[in-house]
C-alpha positions in Angstrom: 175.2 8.6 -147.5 177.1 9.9 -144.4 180.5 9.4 -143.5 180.3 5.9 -141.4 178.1 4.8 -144.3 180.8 5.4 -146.5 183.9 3.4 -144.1 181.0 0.2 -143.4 180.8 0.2 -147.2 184.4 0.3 -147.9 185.5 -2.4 -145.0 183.0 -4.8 -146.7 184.7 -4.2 -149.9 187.8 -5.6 -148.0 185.9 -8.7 -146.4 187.5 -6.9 -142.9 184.5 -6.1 -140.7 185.7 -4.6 -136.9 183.7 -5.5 -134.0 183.2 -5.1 -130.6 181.7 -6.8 -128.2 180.1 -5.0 -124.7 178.7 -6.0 -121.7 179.2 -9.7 -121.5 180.1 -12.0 -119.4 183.7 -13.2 -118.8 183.1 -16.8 -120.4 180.6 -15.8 -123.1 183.0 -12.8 -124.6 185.4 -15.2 -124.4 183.8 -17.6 -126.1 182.8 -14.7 -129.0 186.6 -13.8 -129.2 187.3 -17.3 -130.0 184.7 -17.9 -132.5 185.4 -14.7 -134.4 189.2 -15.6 -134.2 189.0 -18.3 -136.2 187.1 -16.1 -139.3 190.0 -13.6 -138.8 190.1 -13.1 -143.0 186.6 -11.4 -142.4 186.3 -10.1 -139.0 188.5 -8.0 -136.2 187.6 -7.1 -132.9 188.3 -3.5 -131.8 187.3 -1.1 -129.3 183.6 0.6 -129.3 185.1 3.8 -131.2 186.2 1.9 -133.7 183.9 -0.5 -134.5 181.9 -1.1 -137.6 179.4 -2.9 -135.9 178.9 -3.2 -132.0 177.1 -6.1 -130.4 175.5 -5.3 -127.2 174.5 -8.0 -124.7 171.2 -6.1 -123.7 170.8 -7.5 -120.2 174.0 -5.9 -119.1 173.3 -2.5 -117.0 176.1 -0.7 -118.2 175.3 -0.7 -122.1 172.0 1.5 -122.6 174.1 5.2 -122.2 176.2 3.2 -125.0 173.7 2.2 -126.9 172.0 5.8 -126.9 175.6 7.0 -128.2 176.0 4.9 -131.0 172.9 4.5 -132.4 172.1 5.9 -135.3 175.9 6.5 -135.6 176.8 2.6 -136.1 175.0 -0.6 -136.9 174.0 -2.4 -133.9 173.1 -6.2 -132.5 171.1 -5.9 -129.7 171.8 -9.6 -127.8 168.9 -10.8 -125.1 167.1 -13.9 -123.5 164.1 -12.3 -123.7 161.4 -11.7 -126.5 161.7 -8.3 -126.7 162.7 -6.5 -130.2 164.7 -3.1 -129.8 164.4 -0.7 -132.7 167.0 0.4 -134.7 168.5 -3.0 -134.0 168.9 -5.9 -135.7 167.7 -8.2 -132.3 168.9 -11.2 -131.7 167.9 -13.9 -129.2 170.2 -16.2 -126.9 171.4 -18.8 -127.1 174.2 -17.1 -129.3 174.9 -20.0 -132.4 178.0 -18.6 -135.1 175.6 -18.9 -138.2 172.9 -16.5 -136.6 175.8 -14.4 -135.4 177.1 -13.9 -139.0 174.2 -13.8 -140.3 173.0 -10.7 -137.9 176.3 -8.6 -138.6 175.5 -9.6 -142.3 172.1 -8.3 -141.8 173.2 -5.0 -139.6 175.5 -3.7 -141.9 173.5 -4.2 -145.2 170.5 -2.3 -143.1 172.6 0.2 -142.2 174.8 0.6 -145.4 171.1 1.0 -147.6 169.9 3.1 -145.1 166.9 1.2 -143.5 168.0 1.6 -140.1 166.8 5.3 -139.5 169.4 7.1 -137.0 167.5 9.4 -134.6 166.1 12.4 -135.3 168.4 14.2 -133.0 171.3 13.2 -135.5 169.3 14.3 -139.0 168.1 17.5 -137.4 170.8 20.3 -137.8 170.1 22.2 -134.8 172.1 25.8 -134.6 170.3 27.2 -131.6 171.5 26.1 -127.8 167.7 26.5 -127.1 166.5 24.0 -129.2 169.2 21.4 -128.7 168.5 21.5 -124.8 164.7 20.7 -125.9 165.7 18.1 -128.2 168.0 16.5 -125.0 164.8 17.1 -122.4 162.8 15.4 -125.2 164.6 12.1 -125.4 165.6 11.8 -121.8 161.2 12.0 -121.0 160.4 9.8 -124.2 163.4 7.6 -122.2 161.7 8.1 -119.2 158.0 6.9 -120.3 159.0 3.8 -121.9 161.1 2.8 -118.5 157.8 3.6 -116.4 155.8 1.9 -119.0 158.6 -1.3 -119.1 158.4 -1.5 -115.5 154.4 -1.2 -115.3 154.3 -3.8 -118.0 156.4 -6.1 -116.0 154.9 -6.3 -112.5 151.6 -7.1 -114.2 152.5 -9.8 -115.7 155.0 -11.2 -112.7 151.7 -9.8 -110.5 149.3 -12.3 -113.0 151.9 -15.5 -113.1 151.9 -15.3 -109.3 148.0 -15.0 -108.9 147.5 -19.0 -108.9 150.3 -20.1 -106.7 149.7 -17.1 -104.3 145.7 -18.4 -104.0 146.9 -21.4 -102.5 148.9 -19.5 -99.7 147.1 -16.2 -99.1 144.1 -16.4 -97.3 141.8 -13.6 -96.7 139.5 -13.1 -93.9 136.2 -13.8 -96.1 138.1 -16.7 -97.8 138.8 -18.4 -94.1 135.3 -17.9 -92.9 133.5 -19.4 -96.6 136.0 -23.1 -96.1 134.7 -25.1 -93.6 134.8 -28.6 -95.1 133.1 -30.9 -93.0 135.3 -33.4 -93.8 138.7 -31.7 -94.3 142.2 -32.7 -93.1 143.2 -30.7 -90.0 146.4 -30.8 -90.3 146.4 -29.9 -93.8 144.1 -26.6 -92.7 146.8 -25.7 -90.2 149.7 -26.5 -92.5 147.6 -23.6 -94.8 147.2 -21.1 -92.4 150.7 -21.4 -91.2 151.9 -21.0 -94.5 149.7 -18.2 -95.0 151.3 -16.2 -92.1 154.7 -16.7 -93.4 153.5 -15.4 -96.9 152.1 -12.2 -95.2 155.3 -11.9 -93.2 157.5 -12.4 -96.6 155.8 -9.8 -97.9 155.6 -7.3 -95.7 159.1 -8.0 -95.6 159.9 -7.5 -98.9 157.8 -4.4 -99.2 160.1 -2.9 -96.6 163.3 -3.8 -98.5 164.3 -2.0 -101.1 166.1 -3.8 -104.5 170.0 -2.6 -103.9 170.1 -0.9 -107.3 167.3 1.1 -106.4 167.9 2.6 -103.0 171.2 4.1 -101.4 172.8 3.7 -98.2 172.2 7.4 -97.1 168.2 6.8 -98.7 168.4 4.7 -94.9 166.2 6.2 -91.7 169.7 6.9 -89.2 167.2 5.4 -86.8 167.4 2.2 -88.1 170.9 1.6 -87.8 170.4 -2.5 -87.7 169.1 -1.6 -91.3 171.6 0.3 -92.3 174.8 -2.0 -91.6 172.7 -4.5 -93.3 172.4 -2.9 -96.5 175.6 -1.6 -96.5 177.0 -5.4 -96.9 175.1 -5.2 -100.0 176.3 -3.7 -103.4 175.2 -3.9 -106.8 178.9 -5.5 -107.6 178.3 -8.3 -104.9 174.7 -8.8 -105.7 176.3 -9.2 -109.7 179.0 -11.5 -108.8 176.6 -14.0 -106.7 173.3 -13.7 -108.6 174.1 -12.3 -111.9 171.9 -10.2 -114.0 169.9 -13.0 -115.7 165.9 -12.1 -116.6 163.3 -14.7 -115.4 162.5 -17.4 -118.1 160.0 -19.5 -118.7 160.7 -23.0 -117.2 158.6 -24.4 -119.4 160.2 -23.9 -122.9 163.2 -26.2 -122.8 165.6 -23.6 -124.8 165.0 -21.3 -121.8 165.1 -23.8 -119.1 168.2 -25.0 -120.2 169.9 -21.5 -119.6 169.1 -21.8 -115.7 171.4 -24.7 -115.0 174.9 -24.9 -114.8 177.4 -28.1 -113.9 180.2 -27.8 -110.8 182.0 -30.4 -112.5 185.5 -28.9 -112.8 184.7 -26.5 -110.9 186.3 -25.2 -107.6 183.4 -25.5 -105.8 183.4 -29.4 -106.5 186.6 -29.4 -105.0 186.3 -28.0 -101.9 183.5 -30.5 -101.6 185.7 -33.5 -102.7 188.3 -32.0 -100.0 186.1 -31.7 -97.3 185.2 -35.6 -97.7 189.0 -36.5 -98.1 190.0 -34.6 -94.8 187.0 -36.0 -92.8 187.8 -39.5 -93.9 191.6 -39.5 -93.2 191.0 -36.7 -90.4 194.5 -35.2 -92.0 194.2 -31.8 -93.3 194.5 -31.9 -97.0 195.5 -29.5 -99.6 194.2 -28.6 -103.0 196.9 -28.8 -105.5 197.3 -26.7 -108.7 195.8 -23.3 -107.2 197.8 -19.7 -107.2 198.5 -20.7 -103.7 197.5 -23.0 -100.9 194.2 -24.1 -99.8 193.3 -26.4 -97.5 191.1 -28.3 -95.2 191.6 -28.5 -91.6 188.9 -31.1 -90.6 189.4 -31.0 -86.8 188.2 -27.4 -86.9 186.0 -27.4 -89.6 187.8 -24.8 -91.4 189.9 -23.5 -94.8 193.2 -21.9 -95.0 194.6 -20.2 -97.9 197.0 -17.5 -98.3 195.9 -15.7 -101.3 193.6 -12.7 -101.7 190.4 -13.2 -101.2 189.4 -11.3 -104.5 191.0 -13.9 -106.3 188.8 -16.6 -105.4 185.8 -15.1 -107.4 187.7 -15.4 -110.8 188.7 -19.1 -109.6 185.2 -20.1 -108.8 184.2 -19.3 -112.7 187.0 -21.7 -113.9 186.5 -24.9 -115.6 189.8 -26.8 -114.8 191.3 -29.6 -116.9 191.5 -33.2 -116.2 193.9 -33.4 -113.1 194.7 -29.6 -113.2 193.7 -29.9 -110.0 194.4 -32.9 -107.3 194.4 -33.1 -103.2 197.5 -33.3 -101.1 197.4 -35.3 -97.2 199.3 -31.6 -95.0 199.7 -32.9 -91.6 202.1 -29.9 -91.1 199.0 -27.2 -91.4 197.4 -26.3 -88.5 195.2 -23.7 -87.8 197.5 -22.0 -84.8 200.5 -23.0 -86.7 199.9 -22.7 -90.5 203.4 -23.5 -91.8 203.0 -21.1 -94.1 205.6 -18.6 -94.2 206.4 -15.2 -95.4 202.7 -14.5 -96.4 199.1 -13.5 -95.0 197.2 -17.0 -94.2 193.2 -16.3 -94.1 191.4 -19.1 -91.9 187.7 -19.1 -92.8 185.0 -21.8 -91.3 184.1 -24.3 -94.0 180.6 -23.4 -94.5 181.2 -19.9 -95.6 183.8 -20.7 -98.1 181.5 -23.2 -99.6 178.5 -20.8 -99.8 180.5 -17.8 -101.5 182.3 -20.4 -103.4 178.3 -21.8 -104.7 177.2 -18.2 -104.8 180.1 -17.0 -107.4 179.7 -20.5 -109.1 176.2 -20.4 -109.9 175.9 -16.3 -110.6 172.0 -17.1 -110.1 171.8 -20.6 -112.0 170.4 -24.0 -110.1 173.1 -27.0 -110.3 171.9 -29.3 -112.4 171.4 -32.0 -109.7 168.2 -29.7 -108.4 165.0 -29.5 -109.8 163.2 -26.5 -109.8 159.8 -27.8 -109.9 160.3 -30.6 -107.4 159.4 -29.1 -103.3 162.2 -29.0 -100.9 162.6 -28.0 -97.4 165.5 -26.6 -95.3 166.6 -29.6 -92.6 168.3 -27.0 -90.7 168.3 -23.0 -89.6 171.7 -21.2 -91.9 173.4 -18.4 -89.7 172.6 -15.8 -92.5 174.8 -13.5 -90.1 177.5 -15.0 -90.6 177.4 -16.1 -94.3 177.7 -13.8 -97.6 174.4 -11.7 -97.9 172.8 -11.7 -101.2 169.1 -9.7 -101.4 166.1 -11.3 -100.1 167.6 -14.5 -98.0 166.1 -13.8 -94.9 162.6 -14.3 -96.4 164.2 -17.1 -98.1 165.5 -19.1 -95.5 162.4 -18.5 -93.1 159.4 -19.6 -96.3 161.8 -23.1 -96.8 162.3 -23.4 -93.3 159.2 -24.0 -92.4 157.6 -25.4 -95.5 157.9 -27.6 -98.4 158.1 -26.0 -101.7 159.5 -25.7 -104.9 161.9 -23.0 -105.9 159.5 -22.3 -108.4 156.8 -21.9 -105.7 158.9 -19.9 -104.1 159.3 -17.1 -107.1 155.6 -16.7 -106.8 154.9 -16.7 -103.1 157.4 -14.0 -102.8 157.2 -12.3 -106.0 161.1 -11.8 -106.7 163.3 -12.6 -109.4 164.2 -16.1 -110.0 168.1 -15.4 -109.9 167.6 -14.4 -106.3 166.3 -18.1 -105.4 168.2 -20.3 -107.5 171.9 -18.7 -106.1 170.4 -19.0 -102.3 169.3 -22.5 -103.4 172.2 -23.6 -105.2 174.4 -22.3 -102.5 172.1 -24.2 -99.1 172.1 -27.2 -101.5 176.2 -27.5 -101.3 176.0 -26.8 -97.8 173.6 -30.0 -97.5 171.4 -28.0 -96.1 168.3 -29.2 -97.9 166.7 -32.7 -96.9 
């Protein structure tokens, strides 16, 4: 029995088991830290180092060079939304419920403590020669390697066979055209196809020219192609995280998974600004929202926000849930947009539709409001000035499919073969603006 066999075994004794939690989300970690404070006679939460079990939150980036350090070395709950078991794990699935979690950390440490998790061989093998532990590294980073190439192979296939149906109905070839000639087919509806068709050609040629951000750098860029260039730069894996999260796709129809796509602006900032926006239009007044680190208001005769905090603070605000008349609206006839009345700070004035489309972006992290419905077709009733709003990957080819067609965000996955996250933040977000008819 090693040494961190010996200190899990000991901290049971004393009904004190130290955890740590990685690579959640603000409001979930917070919502562990709570649960686990409450059972604070039986479990403390410490840093990695010094934890006697660590629960991971699998979908996180960050966590697999943590996970490679520590297993073997410590029991481990891998967390995930997906059906995927990982070994030397004790697995389990989201949604997170306090009985499972206890049971799990239960169920790590006993496996741990008797021995039935194997650590890697790397940590049984006593390797004296710098030879052989440079093969033994090369080893796992290719055994690493293959099962990435083989994850990823696994994947397109099935997004590639999920999409087959819906792509049938858009994508047609040469021989396909030339075999339908209905004698008594709808015209319009023919036209409508082929229409459609172009734009699912155009999407994805489009989308085989751009490059996921996580997987291609700025300098990776042709200099020729500066328009390119500047566009990507706008784009990093931080912003992409803070407006469409790191979700996996789920199946829409389990109702435990489709349940995880959906959030509610209630309380929220963003229903705020939207409640603002009607208040200033119907009074014509600027108004003010009361109870933020600062002012923020609505000019409505410019169709603009003011505020005078940082703009970095507004993403932390826009994942707030705030309490029954924590916040409430003020008539400011004294703001103006020449004339702030604001003094002794830096007032930011920002047109109303790009406050409300970062604020929906950070709001929904890639979730749908609960007021749309995935499965049901929608249509944009006007062009969005993607220039001029907050870029998030693949809106372009977005904005120009739902432009021109009726369709369901669902629909919209499949045509254009990209992760549901992507649509449901662009959709959440056009759907504040009002932009959808």
């Amino acid at each position: 029995m090693g040494v961190s066999h010996i200190k899990l075994t000991k901290r049971a004794a004393n009904h004190v088991i130290q955890l740590s939690v990685v690579g959640f989300e603000l409001q979930s970690k917070t919502a562990i830290e709570l649960f686990f404070m409450q059972h604070q006679q039986s479990y403390a939460l410490v840093p990695a180092e010094q934890a006697d079990v660590i629960i991971f939150d699998m979908e996180h980036p960050a966590v697999k060079p943590l996970i490679d350090k520590y297993r073997g070395e410590r029991p481990i709950i891998a967390v995930t939304a997906t059906e995927k078991q990982f070994p030397s794990c004790v697995t389990l699935h989201k949604p997170l419920e306090g009985k499972r979690l206890i049971k799990a950390i239960k169920q790590a440490a006993e496996q741990f403590s008797s021995g039935a998790i194997d650590p890697p061989a790397a940590t049984l093998t006593k390797v004296s020669n710098a030879g052989e532990q440079a093969f033994q590294a090369y080893q796992t980073r290719l055994a690493a390697e293959r099962q990435a190439i083989a994850d990823y192979r696994a994947h397109s296939s099935d997004r590639s066979k999920a999409s087959a149906d819906v792509r049938q109905r858009f994508v047609l070839t040469p021989d396909a055209t030339a075999a339908v000639k209905p004698a008594s087919a709808d015209t319009q509806a023919a036209a409508a196809a082929a229409t459609l068709s172009e734009v699912a050609s155009a999407a994805a040629n489009t989308l085989a020219t751009e490059s996921p951000v996580d997987e291609l750098a700025v300098n990776d860029v042709p200099e020729s192609d500066e328009q390119a260039r500047e566009h990507r730069t706008k784009l990093t894996y931080q912003m992409v995280y803070e407006c469409c999260g790191n979700a996996p796709d789920v199946n829409l129809h389990e109702p435990d998974q489709r349940r995880r796509v959906f959030f509610k602006k209630d309380s929220t900032l963003l229903a705020m600004l939207l409640e603002v926006i009607a208040e200033g239009n119907a009074r014509a007044l600027p108004v003010e929202i009361i109870g933020l680190p600062g002012t923020l208001a609505y000019l409505p005769e410019s169709k603009q926000f003011l505020f005078d905090f940082s703009d970095d603070l507004l993403i932390p605000l826009a994942l707030t849930r705030f309490g029954y008349q924590e916040l409430t609206l003020k008539v400011r006839p004294d703001l103006d947009a020449e004339r702030p009345g604001v003094a002794g700070v830096k007032v930011t004035i920002i047109k109303s539709d790009e406050l409300i489309w970062k604020l929906a972006l950070w709001t929904s992290k890639g979730r749908l409001d609960r007021m749309l419905d995935p499965d049901k077709p929608h249509r944009l009733n006007r062009p969005l000035d993607l220039d001029r709003l907050l870029p998030i990957p693949h809106a372009a080819t977005i904005s120009s499919l739902w432009g021109r067609h009726s369709l369901s965000a669902i629909e919209v996955v499949k045509v254009l073969k990209i992760h549901q996250r992507y649509v449901f933040a662009f959709m959440t977000a056009a759907y504040a603006l009002g932009a959808f008819k």
